[in-house]
N, C-alpha and C positions, 0 to 999 in steps of 0.2 A: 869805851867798850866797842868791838868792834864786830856786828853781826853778819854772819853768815849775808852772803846775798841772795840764796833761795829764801830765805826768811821775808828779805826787804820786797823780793817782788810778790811774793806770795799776800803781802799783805796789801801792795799794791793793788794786784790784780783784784784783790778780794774789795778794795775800795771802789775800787771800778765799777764791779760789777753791782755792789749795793749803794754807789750814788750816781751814776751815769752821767751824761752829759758831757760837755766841753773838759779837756786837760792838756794842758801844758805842763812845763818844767817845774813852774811855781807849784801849781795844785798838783803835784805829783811828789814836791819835796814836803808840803804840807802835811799831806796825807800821810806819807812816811814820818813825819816829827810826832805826828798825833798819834800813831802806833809805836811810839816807844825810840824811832831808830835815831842815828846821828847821818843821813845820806846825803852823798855826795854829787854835783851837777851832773855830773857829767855819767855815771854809776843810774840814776836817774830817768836821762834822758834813752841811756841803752834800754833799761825796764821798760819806757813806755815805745820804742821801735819795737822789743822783743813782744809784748804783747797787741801792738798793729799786724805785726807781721805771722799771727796767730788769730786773727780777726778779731779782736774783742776790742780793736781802737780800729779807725779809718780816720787817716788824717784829711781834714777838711782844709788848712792853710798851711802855706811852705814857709812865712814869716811874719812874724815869730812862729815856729811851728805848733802846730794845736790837731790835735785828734778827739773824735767825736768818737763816744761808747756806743754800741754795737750793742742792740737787747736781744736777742732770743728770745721774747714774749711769744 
């Protein structure tokens, strides 16, 4: 089955924002497997650019890349 991609990042983002901390590609396809989806790396790594480049990531290393969650507390 093969879900919409506003679906995948929506639940993405929504992961983010209620566990914060460090993400990469792994905990980013994790998170997605644990909401149901079947996501792909690469499908993935765009979600977590597209929500850096919207503040709620700041990437902290360029390799292996990894971005650190953004709170608004």
């Amino acid at each position: 089955m093969t879900e919409p991609a506003a679906s995948q990042r929506a639940d993405l983002e929504r992961a983010v924002l209620t566990y914060g901390g460090l993400w990469d590609t792994e905990r980013g396809l994790r998170a997605l497997r644990d909401a149901g989806h079947d996501p792909q790396d690469k499908h993935t790594r765009q979600i977590l650019r597209d929500l850096a480049s919207e503040g709620l990531l700041v990437k902290v290393e360029d390799w292996p890349v990894r971005y650190k969650a953004v709170r608004a507390d």
